[in-house]
N, C-alpha and C positions, 0 to 999 in steps of 0.2 A: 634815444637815437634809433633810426629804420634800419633794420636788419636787410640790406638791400640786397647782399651775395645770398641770403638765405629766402627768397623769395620763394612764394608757389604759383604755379599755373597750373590751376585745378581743373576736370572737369565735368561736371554732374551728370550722373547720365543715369535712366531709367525705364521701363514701360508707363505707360500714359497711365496718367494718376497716382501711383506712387508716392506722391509730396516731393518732388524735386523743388518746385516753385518755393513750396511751402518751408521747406530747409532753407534753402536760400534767405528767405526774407526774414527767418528768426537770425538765422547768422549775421546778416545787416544788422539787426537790432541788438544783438548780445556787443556784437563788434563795435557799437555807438553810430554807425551810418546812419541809422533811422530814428526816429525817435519811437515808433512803435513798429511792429510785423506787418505789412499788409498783407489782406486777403483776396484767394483768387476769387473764391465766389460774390466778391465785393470789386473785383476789379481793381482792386488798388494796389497791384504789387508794383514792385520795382522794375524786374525784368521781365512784365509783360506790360508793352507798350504799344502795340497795337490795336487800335478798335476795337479787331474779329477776335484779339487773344481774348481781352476783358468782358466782349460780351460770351463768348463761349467757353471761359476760365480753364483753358487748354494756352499752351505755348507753342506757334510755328516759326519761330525762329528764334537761334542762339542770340541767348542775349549774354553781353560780359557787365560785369561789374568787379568791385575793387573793396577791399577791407583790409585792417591793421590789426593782426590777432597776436600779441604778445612780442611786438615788437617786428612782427614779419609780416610781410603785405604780401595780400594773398590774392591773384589776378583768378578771378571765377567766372564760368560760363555755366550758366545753366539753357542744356540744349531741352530739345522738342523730345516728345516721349512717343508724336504718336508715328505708327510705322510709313503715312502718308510722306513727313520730314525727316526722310531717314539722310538725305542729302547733307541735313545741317548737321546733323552729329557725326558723321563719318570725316566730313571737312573740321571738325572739332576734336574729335579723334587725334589726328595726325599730327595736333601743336602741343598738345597736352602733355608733361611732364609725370603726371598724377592722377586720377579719378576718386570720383566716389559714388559708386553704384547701388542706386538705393532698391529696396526690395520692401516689399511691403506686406506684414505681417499678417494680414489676407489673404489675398489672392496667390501671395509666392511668387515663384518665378514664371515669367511669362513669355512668349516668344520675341517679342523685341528687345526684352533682357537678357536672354539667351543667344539672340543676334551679336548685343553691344558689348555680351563678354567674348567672343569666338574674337571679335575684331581687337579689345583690348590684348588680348592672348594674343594674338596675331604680329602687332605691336610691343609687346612685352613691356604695357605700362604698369607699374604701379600701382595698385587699388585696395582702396578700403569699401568693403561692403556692409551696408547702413540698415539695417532691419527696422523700419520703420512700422509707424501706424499700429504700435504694440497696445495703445488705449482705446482700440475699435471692437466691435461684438464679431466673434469668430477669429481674433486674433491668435497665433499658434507658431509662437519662434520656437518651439523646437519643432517642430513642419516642414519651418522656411529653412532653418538649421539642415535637417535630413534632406532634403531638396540641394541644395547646397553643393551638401558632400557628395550627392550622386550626380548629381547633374553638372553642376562647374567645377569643382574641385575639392579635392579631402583635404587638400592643405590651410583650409581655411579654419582661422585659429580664432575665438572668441578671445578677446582682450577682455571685457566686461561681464558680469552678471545682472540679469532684471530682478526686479522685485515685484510679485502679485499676490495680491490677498483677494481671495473671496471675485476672482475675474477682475482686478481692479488693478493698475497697470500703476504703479507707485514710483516708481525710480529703476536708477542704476548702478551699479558698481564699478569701478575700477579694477582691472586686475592687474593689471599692468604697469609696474614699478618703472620709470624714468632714471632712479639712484636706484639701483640695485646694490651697490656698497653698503645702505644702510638695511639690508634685509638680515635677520641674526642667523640665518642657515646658509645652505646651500637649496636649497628648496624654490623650486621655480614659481614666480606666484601665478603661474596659468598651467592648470593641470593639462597634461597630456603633451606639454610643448616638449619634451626633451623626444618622445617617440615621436612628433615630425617629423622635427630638424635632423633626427639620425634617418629618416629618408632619403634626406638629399642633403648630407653632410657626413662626409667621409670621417673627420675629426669626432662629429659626436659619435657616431658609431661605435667609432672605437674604444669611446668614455663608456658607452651604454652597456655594450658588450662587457667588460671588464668593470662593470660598478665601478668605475672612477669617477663622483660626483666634479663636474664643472661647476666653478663660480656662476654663481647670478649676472655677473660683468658679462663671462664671456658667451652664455647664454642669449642678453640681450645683443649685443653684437652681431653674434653669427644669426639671430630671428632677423634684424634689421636689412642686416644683407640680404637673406633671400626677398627681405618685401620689397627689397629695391632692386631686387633683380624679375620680379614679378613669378615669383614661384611659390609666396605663401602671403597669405591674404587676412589682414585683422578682420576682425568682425566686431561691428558696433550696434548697440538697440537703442533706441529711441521713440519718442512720441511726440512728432517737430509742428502737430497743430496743437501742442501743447508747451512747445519749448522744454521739453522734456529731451535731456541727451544731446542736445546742440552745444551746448560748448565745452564738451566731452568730443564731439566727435570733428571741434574744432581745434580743440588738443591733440588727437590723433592725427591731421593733416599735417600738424607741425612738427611731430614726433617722426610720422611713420611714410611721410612721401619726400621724397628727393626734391633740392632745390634744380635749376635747370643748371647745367652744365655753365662753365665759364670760361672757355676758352683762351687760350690767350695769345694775344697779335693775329687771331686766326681773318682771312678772309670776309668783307660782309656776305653773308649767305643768308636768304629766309623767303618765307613763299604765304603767299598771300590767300585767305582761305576763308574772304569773306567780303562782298563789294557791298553799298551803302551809299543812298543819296541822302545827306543833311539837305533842307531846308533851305539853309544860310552858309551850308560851306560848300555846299558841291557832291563831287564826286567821292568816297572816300575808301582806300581800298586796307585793310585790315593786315597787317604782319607781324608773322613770329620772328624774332629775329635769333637765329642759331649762331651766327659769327660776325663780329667787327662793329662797326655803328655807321648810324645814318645822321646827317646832319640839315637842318635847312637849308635849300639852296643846293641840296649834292646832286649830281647827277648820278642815277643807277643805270646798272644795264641787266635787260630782264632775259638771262637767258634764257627762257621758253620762247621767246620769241624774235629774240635776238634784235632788241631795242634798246634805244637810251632816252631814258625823261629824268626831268627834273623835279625834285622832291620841293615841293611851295609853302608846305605846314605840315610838323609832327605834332600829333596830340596821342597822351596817354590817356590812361582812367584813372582819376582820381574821386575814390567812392563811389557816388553815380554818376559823376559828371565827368566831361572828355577834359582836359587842363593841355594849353600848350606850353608843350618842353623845349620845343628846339631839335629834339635828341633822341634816340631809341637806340638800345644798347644789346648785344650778346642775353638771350635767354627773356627778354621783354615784350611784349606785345604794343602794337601802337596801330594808330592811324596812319598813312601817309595821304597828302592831298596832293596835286597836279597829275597823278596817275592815268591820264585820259585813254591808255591803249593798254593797259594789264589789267587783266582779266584774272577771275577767282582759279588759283591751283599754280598759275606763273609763278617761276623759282626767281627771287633778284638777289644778282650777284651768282655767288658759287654753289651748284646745286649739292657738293657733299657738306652730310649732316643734316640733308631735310629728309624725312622721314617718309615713307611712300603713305599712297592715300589709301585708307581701308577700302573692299569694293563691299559695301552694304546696301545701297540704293541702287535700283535696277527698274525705269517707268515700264509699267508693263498693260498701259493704254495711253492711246492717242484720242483727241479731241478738237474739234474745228468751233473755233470760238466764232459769234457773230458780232455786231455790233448794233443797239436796235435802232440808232440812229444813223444812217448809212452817211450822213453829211458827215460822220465824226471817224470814218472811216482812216485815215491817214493820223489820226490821233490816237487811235486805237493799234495801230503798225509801229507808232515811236513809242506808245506804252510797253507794246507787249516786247520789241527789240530791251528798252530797259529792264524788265522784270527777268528778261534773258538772260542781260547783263550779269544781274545777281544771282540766278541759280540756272544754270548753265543746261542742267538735265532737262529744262523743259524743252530746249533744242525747237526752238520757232521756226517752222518751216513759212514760209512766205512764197506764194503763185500770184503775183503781179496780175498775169493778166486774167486767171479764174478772179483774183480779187480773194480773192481762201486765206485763212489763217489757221495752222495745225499746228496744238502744241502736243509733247509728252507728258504726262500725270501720273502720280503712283497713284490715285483713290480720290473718291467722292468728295473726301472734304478737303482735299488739294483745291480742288474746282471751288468751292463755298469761300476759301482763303481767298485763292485767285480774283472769284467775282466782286468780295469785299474793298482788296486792296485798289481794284481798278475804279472803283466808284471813291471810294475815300480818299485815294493818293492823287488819281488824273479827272473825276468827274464823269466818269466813261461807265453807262447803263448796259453789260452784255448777256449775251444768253451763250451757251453752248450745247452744242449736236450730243446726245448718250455716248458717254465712251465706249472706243470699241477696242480691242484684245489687241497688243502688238505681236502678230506673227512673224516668224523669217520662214527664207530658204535654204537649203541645202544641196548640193549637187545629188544629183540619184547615183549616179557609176562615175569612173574616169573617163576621162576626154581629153580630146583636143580644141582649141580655138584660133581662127587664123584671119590674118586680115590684111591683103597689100593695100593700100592706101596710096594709090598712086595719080590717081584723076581726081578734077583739074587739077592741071597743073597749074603752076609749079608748086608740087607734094609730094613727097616719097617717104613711106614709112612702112614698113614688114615687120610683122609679130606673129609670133606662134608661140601659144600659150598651153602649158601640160596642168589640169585640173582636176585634183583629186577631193574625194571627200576625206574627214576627219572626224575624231570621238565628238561628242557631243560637247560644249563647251572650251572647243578649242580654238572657237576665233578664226582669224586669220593669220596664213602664213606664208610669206612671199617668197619666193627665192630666184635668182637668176645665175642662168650657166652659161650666158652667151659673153664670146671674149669681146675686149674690149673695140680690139681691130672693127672687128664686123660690125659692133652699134655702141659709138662714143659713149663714155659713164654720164654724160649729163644728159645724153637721151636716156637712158638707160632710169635716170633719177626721175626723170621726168615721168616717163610709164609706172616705176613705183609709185610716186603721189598720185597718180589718176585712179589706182588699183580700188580703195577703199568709194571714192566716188562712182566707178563703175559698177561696184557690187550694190550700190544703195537702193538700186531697184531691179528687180530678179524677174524670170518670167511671170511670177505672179503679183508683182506690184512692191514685194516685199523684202527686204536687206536679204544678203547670201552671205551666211556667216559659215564656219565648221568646215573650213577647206582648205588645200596648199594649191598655191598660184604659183607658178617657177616657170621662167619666162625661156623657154630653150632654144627660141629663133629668132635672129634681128640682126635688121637691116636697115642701112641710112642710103642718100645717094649726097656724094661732094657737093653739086649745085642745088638741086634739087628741096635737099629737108631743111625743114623750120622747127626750132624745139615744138610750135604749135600743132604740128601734125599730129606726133604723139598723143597731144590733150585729143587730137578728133579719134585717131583708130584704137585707143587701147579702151574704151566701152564699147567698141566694136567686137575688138577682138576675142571680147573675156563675154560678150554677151552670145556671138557665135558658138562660144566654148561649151557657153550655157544650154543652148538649144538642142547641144548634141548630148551630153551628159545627160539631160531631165534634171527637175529639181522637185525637191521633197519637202514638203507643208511641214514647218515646225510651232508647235504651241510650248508657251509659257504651264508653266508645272508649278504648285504650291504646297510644302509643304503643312501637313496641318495635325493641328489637337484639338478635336472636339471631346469637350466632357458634358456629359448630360445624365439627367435622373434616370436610374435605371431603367423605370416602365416607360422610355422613349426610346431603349436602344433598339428593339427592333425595326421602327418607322425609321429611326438614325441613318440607318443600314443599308435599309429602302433605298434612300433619298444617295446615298453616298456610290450606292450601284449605277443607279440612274445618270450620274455627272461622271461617272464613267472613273471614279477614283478606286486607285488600289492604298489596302491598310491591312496591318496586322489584327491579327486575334483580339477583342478588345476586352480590356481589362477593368472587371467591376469588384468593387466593394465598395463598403459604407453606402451603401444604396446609391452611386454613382458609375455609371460609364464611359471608359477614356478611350476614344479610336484615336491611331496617330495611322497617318500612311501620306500619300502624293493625291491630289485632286487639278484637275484640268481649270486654270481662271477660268474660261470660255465658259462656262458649264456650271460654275459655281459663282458668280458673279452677285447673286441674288440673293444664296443660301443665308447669309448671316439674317438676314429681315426675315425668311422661313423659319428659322431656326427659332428665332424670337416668339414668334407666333406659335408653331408648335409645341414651344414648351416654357409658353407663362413666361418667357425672359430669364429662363434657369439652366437655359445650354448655353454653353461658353467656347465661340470657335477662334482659337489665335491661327495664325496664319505667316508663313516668311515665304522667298522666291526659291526657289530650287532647281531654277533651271528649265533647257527646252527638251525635249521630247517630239519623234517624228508623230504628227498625227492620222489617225485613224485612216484608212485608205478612202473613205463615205465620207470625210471632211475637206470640205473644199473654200477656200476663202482666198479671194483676190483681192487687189488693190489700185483702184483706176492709176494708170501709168502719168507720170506728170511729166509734159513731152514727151519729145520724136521717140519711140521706141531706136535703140544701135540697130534693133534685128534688120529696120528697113533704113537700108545703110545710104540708099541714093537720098531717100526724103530727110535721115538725119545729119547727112554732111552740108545739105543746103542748108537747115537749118543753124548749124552751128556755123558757119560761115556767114549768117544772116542773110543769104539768099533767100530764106521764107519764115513764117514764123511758125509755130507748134499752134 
């Protein structure tokens, strides 16, 4: 019988190449799903199913699948590794009850594994870290070990021991007792676990302190708890293109990560964190479910959007196939189909007890796709609106009448994804323009901005807007001090939702982020105002504001580790002054050198293909987003305006009244 209340919702996560895939599909086959492991470099796994995945043996999208490992069925996603899909793992992140973070007895930790743990942390889930790739040339767990403790955490506790003769990667061991009753001492079987747990346990402290040896019982106990409070972390080895340690470290998912919560009579609550066209069924939108249950036929109401649809087919995972249930319950994942207006991230039902979204993807270029067939242009507008559909960050901009298509992309091989799926999914042959560096703006000093809005009539709208700048990475912040008397709260609503649309384009083309907007003056007239006016004067008025303030050029910042042979680090150096990056003192041994510091995208867009070249393919640069920075006062980059500029207030009132067109 299914251990149903002890379910897992697992979720793998890694840097690109690691073996995530490759665990995965030994796990199918240990599990009985498969009848053999498929391979990536053969194309034949399970959870890559895409054309571009199999012919490039890389994953860009969360795939789930489903096993039965000792009586408990285990709901698994194996997400994307590389940092171009950082989208799909952060939205995988937020459902996840558990992980399992593989690291690979190589390379170590790398900076998108050091991303996916900051967000795990962040979340306080659960995780098991998987030391893989132990039977590879240059393999070194106690490396990936020392790396480990300095870099994510000291609490990270080896469960198991490997076995190696002569560089040859044999097995593993258990350390870790499940009956600790039948152990003949008090004697913990994982050395060094009693000096943890008295880190962050008050109780053992006080055993350690006063040599008062605790039972084995209570030992495992109090470890278990912290791993489920995400404060100590097993450690597993393996060699999973060898099925070596897979169904050991499928014992530890079931020992050592929490089932999901079970609520009871609670609310339906659960948020949707993944959109999907079948073929044959439609549209299909992806949910976790945290409270209550959904039935065929039920109607939801999504409060993000504050709608109600009706739910037309649940299907669950059953191994690798979807199975209809009817049903999706408290702590499950499922399909729903009829969803024609919820969108990936929408809460349905009650948003307490969904988890917030990690922020780890951030597009930090824009690109104008073309289509080489210009007949197939209006097909190429409803593709790229669905590919929207499903990943939100690409943020499709559409200009009607230029006929333009702009999307957002994290990276080159976003673009190669993109051009694959449009030719394979719609038929559609496209090219796109070089990407180029997404810049903002910032106000330069405080201001004012003002704006009557009083002709033609019948119009009357008065704003006066106070505009300050703000730290770097504070967004935006609104506030209003005018009483209600003087300008009704639903005008008043009305100018807040215009606020983020007003800032979208700045005096230089580019969004105005890092500022507080507080609206200190407003005015309606009895006969005179329409909620519409507001939509015309408040980009008036916040772009006035702008003109007088000045606004300041911000660039995208990356943070980076280049390690290279030492007789390169001088040229290293060179190249790292010239893109205008700051870094620390850089630090060599074993005839290696490591620079970490900030590098401008702008400037460095090209380096990794230099870097290759300059050094045989034996410099290694990771890279994550770190944020904007004002640039250089010599750096200048605009953005053609799309439409009436507010500044010319006569030409953009006729326009937005359709009196003329942009």
């Amino acid at each position: 019988m299914l251990n149903e209340p002890n379910r897992r919702n697992i979720g793998i996560f890694a840097h690109v190449d690691a073996g995530k895939t490759t665990t995965t599909e030994h796990m199918l086959f240990e599990s009985g799903v498969v009848r053999s492991p498929g391979r990536v470099d053969d194309g034949t796994t399970a959870t890559d199913s895409l054309d571009i995945e199999k012919e490039r043996g890389i994953s860009v999208q969360a795939s789930m699948t489903s096993l039965i490992w000792k009586n408990t069925i285990i709901d698994l996603i194996d997400t994307p590794g590389h940092i171009d899909f950082s989208s799909e793992v952060e939205r995988t992140l937020r459902i996840m009850d558990g992980a399992i973070l593989i690291l690979s007895a190589v390379e170590g930790i790398q900076s998108q594994s050091e991303a996916i743990w900051h967000a795990l942390r962040s979340l306080r889930i659960p995780t098991i870290i998987y030391i893989n790739k132990l039977d590879r040339i240059g393999a070194s767990a106690s490396a990936v070990m020392e790396q480990i403790r300095s870099t994510l955490s000291p609490f990270a506790c080896e469960i198991q021991t490997y076995q190696i003769h002569e560089d040859s990667f044999l097995g593993i061991d258990c350390l870790w007792n499940p009956n600790p009753d039948s152990l003949p001492d008090c004697t913990p079987s994982i050395p060094g676990l009693v000096e943890m747990l008295a880190e962050l346990d008050e109780e053992v402290m006080e055993a350690y302190i006063h040599e008062n040896p605790l039972s084995p019982r209570v030992l495992n106990e109090v470890f278990l708890q912290h791993v489920h409070q995400g404060k100590m972390f097993p450690v597993c080895y393996g060699a999973s293109g060898k099925g070596i340690g897979v169904t050991e470290l499928l014992d530890a998912v079931i020992e050592f990560l929490p089932p999901p919560a079970q609520p009871a009579d609670s609310p339906v609550s659960g948020v949707v964190f993944k959109i999907e066209r079948d073929r044959t069924m439609g549209r299909a939108a992806y949910v976790r479910m945290y409270g209550g249950s959904l039935y065929n036929r039920d109607s939801i109401h999504n409060s993000t959007r504050e709608l109600e649809e009706k739910v037309t087919q649940i299907r669950r995972m059953d191994g690798k196939k979807w199975a209809d249930t009817g049903a999706v319950h408290a702590g499950q994942i499922a399909t729903l189909y009829g969803l024609s207006d919820t969108h990936v991230g929408d809460i349905i039902g009650s948003p307490e007890g969904v988890p917030p979204l990690p922020q780890m993807a951030t597009p930090l270029l824009t690109v104008q796709v073309h289509g080489k067939d210009p007949a197939q242009y209006p097909d190429l507008v409803a593709a790229l609106q669905e590919l929207t559909d499903e990943e939100p960050l690409l943020d499709l901009q559409w200009l009607p009448e230029e006929r333009e298509l702009h999307l957002k992309v994290m990276g080159t091989i976003q673009l190669e994804i993109l051009s694959s799926l449009l030719m394979s999914r719609f038929g559609l042959d496209v090219m796109f323009d070089p990407p180029s560096v997404i810049y903002k703006e910032t106000p330069r000093v405080s201001g004012e901005g003002y704006i009557a809005y009083t002709m033609p009539k019948p119009c009357w709208a008065v704003l006066r807007f106070r505009i300050e700048p703000l730290p770097r990475g504070s967004g935006l912040i609104y506030t209003s001090t005018v009483r209600t008397d003087h300008l009704l709260l639903r005008y008043q609503n009305e100018v807040q939702r215009r606020i983020p649309e007003a800032l979208s384009q700045g005096l230089l083309g580019w969004e105005v982020t890092d500022l507080r907007i507080t609206l200190v003056e407003g005015e309606h007239h009895v006969w005179h105002t329409h909620p519409l006016d507001f939509v015309v004067a408040t980009p008036m008025g916040i772009m006035d504001g702008l003109a007088r303030t000045g606004t300041t050029l911000l660039e995208p910042l990356l943070q980076f580790r280049l390690t290279i042979p030492e007789e390169y680090g001088g040229k290293a150096l060179s190249d790292l002054v010239h893109m205008r990056a700051t870094f620390e003192a850089p630090v060599i041994g074993s005839g290696r050198c490591i620079i970490e510091g900030l590098m401008p995208l702008a400037t460095s867009m090209d380096y990794p293909v230099k870097l290759r070249s300059e050094t045989g393919g034996r410099g290694v640069l990771t890279t994550s987003f770190a944020g904007y920075q004002d640039c250089p006062v010599e750096v200048t980059h605009t953005r053609k305006r799309r439409g009436i500029s507010p500044l010319d207030q006569s030409k953009y009132i006729l326009s937005v009244r359709n009196a003329i067109t942009s």
